[in-house]
Backbone of each chain as ProteinMPNN parsed JSONL, in Angstrom:
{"seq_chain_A": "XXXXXXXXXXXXXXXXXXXXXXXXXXXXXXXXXXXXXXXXXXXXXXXXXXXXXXXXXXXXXXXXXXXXXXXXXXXXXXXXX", "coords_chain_A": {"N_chain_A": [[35.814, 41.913, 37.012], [38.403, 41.953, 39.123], [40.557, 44.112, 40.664], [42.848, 43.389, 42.932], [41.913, 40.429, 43.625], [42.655, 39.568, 40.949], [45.886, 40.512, 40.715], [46.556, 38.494, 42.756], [46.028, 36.047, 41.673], [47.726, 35.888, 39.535], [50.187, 35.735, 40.569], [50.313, 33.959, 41.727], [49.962, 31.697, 40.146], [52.664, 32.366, 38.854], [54.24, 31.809, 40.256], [53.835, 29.159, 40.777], [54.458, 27.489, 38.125], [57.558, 28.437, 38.088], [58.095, 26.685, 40.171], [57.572, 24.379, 38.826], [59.188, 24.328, 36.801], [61.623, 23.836, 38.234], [61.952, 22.035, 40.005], [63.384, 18.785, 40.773], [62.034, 16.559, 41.22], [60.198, 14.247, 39.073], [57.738, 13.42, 39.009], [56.727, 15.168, 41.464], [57.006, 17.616, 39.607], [55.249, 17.516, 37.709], [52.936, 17.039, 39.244], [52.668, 19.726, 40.45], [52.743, 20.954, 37.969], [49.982, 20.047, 37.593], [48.614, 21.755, 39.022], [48.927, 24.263, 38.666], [47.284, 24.349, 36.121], [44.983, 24.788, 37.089], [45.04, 26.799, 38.76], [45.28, 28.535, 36.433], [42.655, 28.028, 35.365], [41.152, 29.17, 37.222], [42.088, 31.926, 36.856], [40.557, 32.401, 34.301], [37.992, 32.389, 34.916], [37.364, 34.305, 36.692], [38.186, 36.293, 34.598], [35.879, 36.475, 33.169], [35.147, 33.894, 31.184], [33.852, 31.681, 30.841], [33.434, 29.18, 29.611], [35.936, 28.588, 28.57], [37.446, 27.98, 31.194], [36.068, 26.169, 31.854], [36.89, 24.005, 30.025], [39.779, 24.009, 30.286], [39.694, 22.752, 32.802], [38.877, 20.264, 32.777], [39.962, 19.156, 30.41], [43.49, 20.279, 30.193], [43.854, 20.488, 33.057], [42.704, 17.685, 33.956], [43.172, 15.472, 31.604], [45.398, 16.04, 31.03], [47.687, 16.272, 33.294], [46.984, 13.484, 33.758], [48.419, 12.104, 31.362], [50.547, 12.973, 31.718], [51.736, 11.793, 34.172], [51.348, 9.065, 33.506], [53.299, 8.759, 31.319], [55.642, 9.596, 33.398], [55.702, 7.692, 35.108], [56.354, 5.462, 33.502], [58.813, 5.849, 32.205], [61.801, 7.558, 33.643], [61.797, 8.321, 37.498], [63.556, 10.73, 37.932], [65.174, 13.554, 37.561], [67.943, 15.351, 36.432], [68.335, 18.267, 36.071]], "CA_chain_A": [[37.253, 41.695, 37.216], [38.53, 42.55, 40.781], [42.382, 43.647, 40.464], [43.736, 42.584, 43.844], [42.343, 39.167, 43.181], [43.729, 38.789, 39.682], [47.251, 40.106, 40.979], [47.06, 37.136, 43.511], [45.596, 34.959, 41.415], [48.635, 36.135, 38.298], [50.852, 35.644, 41.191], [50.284, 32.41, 42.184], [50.348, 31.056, 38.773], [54.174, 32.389, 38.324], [55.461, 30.747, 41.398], [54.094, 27.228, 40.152], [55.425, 27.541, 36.912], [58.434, 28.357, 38.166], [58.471, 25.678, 40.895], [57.268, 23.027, 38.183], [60.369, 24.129, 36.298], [62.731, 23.955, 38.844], [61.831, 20.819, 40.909], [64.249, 17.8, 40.033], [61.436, 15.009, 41.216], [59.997, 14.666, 37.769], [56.54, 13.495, 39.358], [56.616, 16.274, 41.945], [56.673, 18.478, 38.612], [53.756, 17.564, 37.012], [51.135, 17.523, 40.325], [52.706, 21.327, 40.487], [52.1, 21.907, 36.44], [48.585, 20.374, 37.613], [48.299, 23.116, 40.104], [49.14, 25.712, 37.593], [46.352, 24.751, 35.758], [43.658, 24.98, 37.969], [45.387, 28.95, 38.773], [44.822, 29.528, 35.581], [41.465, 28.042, 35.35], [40.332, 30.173, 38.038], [42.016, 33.15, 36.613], [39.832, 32.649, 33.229], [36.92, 32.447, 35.521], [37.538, 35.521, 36.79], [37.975, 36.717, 33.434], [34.573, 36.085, 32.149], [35.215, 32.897, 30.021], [33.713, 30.575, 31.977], [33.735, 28.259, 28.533], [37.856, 28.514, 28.663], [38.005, 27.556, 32.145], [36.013, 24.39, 32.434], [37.61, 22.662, 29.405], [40.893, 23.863, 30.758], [39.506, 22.464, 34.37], [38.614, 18.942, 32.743], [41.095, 18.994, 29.192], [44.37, 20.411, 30.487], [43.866, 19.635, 34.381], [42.782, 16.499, 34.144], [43.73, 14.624, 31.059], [47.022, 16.117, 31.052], [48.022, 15.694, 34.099], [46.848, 11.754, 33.936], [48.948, 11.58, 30.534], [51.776, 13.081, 32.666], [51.906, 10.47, 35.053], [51.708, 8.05, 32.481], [54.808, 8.603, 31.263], [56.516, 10.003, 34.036], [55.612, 6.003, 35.328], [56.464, 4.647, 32.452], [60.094, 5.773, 32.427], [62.406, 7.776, 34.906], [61.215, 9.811, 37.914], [64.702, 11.225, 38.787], [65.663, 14.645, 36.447], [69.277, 15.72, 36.843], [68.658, 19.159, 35.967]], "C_chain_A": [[37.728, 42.522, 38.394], [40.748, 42.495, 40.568], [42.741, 42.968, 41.458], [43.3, 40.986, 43.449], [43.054, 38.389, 42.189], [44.982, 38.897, 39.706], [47.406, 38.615, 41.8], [47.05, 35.928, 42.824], [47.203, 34.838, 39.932], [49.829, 35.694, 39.628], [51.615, 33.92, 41.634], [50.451, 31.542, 40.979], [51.989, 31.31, 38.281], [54.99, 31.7, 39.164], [54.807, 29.094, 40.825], [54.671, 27.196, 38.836], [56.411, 27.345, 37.034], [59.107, 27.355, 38.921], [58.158, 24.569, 39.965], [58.536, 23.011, 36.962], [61.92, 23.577, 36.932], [62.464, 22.594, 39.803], [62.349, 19.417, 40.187], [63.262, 16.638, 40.167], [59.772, 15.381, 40.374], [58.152, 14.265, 38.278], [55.809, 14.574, 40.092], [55.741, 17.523, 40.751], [55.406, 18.848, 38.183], [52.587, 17.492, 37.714], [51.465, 19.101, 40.363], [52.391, 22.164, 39.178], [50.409, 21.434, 36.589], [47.782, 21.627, 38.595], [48.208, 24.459, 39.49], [47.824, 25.687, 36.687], [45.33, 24.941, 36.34], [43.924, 26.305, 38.389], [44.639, 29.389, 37.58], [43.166, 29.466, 35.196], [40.46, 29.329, 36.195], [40.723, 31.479, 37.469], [40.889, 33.096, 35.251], [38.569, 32.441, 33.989], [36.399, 34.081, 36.029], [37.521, 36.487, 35.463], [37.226, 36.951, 32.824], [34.745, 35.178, 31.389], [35.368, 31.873, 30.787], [33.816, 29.192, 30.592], [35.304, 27.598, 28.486], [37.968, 27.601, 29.804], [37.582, 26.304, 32.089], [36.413, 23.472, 31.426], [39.213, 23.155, 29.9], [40.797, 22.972, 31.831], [39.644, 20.652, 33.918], [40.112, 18.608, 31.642], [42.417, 19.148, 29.822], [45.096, 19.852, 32.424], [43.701, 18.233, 34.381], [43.413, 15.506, 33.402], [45.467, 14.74, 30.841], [47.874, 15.856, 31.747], [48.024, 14.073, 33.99], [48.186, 11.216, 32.748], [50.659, 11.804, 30.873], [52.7, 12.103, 33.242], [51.88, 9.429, 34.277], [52.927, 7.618, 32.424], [55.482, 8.814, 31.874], [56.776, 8.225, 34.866], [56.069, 5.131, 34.413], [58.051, 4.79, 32.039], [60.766, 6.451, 33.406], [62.033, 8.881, 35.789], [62.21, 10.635, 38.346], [64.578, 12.607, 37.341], [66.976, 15.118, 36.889], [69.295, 17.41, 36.768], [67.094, 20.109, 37.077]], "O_chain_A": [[37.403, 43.701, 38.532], [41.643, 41.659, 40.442], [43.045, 41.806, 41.185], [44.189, 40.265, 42.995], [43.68, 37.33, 42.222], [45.66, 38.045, 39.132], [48.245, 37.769, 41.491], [47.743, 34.95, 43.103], [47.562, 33.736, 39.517], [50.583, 34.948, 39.003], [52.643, 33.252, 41.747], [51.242, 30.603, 41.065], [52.509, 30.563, 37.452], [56.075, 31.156, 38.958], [55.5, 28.111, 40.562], [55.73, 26.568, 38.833], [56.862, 26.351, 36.465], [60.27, 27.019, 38.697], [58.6, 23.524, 40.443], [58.83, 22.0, 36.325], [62.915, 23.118, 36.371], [63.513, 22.437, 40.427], [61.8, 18.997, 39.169], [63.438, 15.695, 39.396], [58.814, 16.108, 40.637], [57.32, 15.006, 37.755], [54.697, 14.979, 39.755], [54.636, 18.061, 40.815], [54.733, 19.879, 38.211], [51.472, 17.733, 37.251], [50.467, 19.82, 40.302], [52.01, 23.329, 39.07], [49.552, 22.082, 35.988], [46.647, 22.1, 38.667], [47.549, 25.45, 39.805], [47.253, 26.751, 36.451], [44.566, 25.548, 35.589], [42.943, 27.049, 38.388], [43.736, 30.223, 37.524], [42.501, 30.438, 34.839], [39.508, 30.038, 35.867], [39.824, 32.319, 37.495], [40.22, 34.128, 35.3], [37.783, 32.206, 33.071], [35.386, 34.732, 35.77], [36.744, 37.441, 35.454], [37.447, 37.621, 31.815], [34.387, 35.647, 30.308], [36.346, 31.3, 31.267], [34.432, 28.189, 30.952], [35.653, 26.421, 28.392], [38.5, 26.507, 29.614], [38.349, 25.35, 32.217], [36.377, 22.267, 31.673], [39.944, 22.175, 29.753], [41.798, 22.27, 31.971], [40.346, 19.877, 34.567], [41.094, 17.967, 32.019], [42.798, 18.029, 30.166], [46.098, 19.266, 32.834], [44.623, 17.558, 34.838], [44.118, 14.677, 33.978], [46.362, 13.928, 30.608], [48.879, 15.285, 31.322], [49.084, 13.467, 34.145], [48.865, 10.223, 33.008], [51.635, 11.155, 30.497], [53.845, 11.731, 32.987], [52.795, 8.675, 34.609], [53.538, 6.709, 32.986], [56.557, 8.401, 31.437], [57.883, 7.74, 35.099], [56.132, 3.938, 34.71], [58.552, 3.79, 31.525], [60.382, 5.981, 34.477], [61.901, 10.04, 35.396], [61.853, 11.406, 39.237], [63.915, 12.428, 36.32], [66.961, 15.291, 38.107], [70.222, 17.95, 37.371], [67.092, 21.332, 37.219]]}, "seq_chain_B": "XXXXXXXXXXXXXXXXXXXXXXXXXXXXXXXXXXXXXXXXXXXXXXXXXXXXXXXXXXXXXXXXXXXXXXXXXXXXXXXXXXXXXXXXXXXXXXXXXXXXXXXXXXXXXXXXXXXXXXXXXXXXXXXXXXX", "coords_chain_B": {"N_chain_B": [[54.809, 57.062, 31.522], [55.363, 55.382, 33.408], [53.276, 54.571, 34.413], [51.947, 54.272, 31.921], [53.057, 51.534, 32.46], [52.367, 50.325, 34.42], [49.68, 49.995, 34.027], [49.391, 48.551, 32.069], [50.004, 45.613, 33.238], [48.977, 43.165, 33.193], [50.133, 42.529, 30.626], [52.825, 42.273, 31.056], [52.982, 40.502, 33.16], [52.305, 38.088, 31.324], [54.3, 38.259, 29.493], [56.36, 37.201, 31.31], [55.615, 34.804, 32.165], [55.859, 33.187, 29.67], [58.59, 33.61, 28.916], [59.15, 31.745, 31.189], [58.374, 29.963, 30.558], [59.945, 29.063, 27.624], [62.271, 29.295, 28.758], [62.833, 27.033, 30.346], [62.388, 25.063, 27.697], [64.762, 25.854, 26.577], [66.966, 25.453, 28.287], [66.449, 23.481, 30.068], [67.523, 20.405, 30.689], [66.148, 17.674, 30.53], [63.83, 15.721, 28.772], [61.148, 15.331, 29.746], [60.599, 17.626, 31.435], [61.272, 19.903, 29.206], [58.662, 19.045, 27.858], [57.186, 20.003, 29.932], [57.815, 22.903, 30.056], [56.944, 23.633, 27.833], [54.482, 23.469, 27.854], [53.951, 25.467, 29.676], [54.513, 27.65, 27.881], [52.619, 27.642, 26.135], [50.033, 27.899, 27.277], [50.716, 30.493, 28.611], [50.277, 31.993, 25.983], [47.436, 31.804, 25.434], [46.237, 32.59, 27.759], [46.841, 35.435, 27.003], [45.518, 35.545, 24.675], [42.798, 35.472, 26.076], [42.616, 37.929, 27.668], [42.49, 40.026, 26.411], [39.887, 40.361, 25.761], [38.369, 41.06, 27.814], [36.41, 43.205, 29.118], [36.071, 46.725, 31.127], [33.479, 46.138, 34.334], [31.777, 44.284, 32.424], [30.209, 41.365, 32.026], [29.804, 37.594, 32.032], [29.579, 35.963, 28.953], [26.549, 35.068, 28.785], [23.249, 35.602, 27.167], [21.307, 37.777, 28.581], [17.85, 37.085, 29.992], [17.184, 35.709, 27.708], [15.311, 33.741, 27.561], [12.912, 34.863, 27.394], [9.665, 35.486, 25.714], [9.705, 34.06, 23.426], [10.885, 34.767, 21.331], [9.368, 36.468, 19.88], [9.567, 38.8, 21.18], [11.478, 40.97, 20.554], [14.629, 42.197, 21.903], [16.937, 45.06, 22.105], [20.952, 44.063, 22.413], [22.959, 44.793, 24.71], [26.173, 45.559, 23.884], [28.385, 46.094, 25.656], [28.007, 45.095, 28.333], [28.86, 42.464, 28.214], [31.161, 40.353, 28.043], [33.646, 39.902, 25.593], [33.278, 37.529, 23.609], [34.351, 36.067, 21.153], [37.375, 35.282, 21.072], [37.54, 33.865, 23.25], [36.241, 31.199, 21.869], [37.962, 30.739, 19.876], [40.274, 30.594, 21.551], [39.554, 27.938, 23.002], [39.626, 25.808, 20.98], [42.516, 26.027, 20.983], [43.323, 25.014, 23.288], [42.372, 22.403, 23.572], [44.187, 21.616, 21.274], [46.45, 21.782, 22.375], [46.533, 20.031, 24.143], [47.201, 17.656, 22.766], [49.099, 18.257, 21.321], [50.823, 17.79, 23.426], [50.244, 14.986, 24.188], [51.212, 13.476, 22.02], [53.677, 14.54, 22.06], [54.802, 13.285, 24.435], [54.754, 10.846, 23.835], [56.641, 10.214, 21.795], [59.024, 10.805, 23.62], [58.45, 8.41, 25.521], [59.356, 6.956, 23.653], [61.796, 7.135, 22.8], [63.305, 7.127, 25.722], [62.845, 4.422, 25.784], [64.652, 3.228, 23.712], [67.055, 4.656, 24.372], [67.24, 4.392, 26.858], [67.338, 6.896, 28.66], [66.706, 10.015, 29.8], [67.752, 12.133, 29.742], [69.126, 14.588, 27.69], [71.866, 15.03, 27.227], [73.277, 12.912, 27.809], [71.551, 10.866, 25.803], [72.566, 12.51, 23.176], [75.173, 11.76, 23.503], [75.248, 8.96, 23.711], [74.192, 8.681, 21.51], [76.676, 9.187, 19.276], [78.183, 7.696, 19.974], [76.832, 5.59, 18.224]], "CA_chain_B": [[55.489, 56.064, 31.24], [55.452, 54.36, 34.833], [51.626, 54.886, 34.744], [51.308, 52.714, 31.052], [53.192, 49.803, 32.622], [51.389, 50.053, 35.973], [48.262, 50.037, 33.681], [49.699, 46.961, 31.478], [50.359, 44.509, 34.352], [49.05, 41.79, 32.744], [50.903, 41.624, 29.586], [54.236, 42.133, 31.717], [53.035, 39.257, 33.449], [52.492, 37.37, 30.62], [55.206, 37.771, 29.214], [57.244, 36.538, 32.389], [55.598, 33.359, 32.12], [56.324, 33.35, 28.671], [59.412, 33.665, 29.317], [59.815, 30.731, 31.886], [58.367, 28.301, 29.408], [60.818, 29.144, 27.057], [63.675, 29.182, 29.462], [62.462, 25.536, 30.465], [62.236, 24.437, 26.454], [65.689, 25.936, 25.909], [68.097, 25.132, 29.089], [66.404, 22.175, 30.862], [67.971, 19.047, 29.756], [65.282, 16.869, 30.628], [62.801, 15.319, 27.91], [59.668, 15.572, 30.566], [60.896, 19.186, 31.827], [60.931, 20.507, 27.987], [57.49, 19.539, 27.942], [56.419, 21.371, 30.886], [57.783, 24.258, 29.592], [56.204, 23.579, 26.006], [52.714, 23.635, 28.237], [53.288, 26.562, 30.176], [54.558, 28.782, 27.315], [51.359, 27.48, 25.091], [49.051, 28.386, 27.899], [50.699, 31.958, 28.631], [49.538, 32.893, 24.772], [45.927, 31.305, 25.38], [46.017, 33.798, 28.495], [47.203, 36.672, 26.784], [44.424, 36.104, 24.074], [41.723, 35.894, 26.653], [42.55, 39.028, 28.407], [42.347, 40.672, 25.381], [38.555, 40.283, 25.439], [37.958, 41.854, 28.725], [35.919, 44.806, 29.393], [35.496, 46.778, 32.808], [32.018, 46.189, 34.458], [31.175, 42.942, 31.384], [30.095, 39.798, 32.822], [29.744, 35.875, 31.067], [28.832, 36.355, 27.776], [25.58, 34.861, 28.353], [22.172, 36.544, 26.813], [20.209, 37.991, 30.273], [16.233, 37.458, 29.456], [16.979, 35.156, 26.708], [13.969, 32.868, 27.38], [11.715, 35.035, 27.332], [9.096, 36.226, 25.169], [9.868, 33.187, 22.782], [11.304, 35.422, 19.768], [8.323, 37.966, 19.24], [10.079, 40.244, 21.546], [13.295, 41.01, 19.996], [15.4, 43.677, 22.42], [18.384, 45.079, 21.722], [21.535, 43.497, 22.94], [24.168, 45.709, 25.657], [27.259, 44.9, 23.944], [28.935, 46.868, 27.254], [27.596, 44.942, 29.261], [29.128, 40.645, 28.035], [32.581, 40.386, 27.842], [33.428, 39.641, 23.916], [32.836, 35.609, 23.245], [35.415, 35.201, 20.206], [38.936, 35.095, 21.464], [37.109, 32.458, 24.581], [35.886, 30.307, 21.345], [39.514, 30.586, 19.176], [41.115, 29.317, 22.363], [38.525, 26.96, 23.379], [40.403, 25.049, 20.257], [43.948, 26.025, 21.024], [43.395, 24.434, 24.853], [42.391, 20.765, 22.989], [45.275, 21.66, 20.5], [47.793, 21.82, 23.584], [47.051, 18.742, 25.214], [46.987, 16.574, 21.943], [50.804, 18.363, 21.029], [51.642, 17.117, 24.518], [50.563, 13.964, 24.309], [52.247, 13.269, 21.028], [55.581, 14.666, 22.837], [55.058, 12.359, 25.561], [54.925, 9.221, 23.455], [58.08, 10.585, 21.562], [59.574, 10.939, 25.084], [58.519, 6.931, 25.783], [59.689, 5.899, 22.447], [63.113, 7.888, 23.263], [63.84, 6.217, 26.802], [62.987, 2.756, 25.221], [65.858, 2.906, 22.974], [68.602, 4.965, 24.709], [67.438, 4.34, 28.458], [67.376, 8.034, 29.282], [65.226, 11.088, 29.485], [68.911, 13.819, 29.725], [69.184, 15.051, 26.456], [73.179, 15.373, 26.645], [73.348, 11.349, 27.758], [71.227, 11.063, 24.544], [73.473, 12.773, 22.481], [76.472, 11.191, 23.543], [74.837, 7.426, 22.723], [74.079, 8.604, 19.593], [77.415, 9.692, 19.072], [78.995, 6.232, 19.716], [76.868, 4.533, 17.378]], "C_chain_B": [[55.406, 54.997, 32.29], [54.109, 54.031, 34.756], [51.024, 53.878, 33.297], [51.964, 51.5, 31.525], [52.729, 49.302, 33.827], [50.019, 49.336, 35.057], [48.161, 48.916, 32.552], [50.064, 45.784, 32.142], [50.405, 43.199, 33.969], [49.903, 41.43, 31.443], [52.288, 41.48, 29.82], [53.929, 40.605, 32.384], [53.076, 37.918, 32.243], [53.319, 36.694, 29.888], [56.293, 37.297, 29.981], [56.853, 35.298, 32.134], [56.162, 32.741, 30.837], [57.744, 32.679, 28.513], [60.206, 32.092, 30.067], [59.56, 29.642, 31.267], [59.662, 27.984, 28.604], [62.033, 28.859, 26.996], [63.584, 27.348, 29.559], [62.919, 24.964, 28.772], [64.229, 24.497, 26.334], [66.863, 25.389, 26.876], [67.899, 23.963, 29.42], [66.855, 21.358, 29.768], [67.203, 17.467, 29.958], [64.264, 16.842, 29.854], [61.496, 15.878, 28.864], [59.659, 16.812, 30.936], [60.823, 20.569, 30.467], [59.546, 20.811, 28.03], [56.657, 20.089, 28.215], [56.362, 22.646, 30.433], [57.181, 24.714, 28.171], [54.679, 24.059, 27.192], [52.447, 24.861, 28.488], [53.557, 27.945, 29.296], [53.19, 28.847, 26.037], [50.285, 28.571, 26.197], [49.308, 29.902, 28.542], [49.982, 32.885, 27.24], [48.245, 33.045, 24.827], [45.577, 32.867, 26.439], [46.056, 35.355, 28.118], [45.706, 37.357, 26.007], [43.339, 36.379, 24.953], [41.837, 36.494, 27.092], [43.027, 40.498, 27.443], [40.77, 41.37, 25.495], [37.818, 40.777, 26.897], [37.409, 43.201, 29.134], [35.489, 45.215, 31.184], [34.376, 46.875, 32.763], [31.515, 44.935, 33.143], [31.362, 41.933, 32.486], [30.167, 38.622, 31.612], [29.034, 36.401, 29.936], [27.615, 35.402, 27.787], [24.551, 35.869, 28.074], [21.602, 36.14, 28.247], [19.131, 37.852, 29.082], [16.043, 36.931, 28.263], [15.544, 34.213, 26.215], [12.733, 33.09, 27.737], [11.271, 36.099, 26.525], [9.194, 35.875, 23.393], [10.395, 33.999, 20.913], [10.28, 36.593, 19.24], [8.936, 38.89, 19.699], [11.328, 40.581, 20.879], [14.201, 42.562, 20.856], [16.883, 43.2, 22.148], [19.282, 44.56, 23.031], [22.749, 44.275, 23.46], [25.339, 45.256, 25.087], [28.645, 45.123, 25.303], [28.978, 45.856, 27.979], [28.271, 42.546, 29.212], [30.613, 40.895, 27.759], [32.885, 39.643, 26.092], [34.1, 38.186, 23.835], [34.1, 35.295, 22.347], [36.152, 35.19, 20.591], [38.404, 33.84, 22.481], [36.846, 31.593, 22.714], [37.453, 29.887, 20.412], [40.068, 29.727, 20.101], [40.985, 28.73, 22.517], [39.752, 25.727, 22.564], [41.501, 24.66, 20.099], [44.163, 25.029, 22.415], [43.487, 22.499, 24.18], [43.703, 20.428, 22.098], [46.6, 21.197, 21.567], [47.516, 20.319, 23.979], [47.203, 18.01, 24.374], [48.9, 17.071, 21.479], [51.222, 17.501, 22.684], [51.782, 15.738, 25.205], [51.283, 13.109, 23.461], [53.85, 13.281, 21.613], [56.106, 13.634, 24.046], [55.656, 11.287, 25.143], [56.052, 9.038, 22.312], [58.862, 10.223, 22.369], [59.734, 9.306, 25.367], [58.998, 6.331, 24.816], [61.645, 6.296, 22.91], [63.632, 7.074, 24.57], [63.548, 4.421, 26.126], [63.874, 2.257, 24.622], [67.229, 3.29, 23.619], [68.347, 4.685, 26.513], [67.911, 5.362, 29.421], [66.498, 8.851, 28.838], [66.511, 12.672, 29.045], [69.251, 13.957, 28.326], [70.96, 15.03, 26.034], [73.917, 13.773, 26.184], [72.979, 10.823, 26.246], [72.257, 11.136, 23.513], [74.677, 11.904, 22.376], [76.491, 9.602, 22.675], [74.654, 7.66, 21.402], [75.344, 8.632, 18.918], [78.626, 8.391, 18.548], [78.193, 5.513, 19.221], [75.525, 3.543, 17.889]], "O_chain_B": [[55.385, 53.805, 31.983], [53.876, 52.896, 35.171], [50.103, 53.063, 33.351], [51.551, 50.424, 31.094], [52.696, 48.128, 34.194], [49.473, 48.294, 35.418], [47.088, 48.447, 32.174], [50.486, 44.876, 31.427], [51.263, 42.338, 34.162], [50.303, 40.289, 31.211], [52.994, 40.781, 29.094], [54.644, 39.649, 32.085], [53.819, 36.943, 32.363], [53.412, 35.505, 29.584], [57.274, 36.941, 29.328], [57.765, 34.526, 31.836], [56.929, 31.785, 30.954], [57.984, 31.543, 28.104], [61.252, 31.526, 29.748], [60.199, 28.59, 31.295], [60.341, 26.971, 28.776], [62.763, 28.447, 26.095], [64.254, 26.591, 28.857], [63.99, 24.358, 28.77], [64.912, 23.504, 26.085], [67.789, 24.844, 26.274], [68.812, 23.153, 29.255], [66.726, 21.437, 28.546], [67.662, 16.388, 29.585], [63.525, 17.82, 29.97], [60.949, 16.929, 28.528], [58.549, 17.324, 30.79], [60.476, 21.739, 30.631], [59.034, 21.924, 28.148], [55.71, 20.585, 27.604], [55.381, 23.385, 30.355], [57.035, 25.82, 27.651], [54.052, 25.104, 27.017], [51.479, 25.504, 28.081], [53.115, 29.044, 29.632], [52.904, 29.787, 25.295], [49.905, 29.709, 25.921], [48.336, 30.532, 28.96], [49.4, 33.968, 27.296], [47.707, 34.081, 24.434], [44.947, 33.866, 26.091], [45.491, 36.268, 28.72], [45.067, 38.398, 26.162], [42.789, 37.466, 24.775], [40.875, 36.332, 27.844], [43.635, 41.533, 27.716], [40.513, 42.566, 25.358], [36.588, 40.814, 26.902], [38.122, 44.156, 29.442], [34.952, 44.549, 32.07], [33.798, 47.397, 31.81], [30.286, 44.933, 33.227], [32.183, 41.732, 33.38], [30.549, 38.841, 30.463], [28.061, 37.153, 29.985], [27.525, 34.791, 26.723], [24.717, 36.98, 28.576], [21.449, 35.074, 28.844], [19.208, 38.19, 27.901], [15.089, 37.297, 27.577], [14.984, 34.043, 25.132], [11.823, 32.367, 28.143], [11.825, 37.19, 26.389], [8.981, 36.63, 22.445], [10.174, 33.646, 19.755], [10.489, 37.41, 18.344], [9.07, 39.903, 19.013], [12.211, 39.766, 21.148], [14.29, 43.689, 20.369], [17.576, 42.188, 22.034], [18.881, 44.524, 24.194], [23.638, 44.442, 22.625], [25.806, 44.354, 25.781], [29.545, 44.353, 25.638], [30.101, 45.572, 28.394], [28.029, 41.679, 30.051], [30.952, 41.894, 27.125], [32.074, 38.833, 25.644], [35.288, 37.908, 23.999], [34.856, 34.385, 22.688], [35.572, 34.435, 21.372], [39.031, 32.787, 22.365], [38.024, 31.446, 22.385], [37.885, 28.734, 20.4], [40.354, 28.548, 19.892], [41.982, 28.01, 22.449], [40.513, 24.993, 23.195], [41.876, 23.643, 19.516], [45.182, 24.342, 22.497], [44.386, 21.672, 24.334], [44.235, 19.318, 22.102], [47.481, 20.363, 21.356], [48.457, 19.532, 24.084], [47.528, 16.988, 24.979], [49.776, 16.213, 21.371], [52.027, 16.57, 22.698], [52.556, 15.296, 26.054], [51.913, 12.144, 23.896], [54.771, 12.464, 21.615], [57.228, 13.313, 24.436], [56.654, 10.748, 25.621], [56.367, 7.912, 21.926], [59.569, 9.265, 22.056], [60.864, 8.826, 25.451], [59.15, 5.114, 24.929], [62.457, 5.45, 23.286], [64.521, 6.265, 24.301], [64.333, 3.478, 26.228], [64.135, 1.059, 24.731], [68.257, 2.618, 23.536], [69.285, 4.801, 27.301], [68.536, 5.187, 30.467], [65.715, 8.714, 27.898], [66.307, 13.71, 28.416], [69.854, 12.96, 27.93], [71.353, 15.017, 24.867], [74.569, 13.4, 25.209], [73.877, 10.408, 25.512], [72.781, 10.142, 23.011], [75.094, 11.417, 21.325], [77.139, 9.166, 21.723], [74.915, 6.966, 20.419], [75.288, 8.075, 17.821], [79.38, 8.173, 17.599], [78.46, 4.358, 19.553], [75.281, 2.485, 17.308]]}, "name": "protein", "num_of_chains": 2, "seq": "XXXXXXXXXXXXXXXXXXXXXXXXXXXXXXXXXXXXXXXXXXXXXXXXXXXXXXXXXXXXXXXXXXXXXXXXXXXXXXXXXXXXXXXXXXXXXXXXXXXXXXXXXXXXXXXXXXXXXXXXXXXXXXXXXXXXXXXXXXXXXXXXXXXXXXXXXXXXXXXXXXXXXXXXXXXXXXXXXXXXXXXXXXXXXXXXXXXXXXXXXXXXXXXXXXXX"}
């Protein structure tokens, strides 16, 4: 475990979060909550739990994202808030 | 005092993200924007547990020199030296847990715009309101 990389890497994971909260174009959102997971993948890599990361990498990155877009296609991509 | 929260970094961080899920679940008024924040306050706990299980100087909890010496040799095992496996296998389950709550919420979410022809939670309300 190497601190400066895990601050950058803890770093970078709070600004997408926060940009996947705060971004009104509701598709936008969810390629930036898929971005967040792949941060965190890499931070559990870093971590030692290389088990964690690659079903986060395939489970939460990929199928989630896809089930995202699903619905974000499937009804409105505008968000008012 | 400055020196234990220098030396707790990560669970201050954690709980910031924490935090922004939460904020998301409770202010945004968007159905799809809830969810986000349902994801990212699931996956701040998952984080918290796995950095629980961290030791300085531990690597992958795999066995070094496992395949060899087909079981006659039996040496002892560095626990120092692997970073500790259970909290990675607990979450392992909570990670499949998360995406199956979020696809459930989704198809809530699509059943929800099918009937009222919105995703804003106040719009929502209001239709319900008249009936």
């Amino acid at each position: 475990m190497i601190l400066s990389f895990d601050l950058i890497l803890l770093l970078f994971v709070f600004i997408c979060a926060i940009a996947a909260i705060t971004i009104r174009d509701l598709l936008s959102a969810v390629v930036v909550l898929g971005a967040y997971s792949f941060f965190m993948c890499l931070l559990w890599t870093e971590m030692a739990a290389v088990d964690v990361a690659f079903t986060e990498a395939s489970v939460s990155a990929g199928i989630g994202t896809v089930l995202m877009i699903g619905a974000v296609s499937k009804t409105k991509r505008r968000s008012n808030d | 005092m400055f020196e234990f929260i220098i030396s707790h970094y990560n669970y201050w961080m954690y709980i910031g993200l924490m935090m922004v899920g939460f904020y998301a679940m409770m202010v945004k008024r968007n159905l799809v924007k809830k969810i986000i924040g349902m994801n990212i306050f699931q996956s701040a706990i998952i984080l918290f547990y796995i950095s629980t299980s961290v030791k300085k100087g531990a690597s992958v909890p795999i066995l070094e020199h496992a395949h060899e010496g087909h079981g006659a040799v039996a040496h002892a095992v560095d626990v120092m030296q692997y970073a500790n496996p259970l909290p990675h296998v607990l979450m392992l389950t909570a990670i499949v847990v998360m995406v199956a709550t979020m696809g459930v919420a989704l198809a809530v979410a699509i059943m929800i715009y099918k009937r009222y022809h919105t995703l804003e939670e106040d719009e929502i309300i209001m239709a319900m309101k008249r009936g």
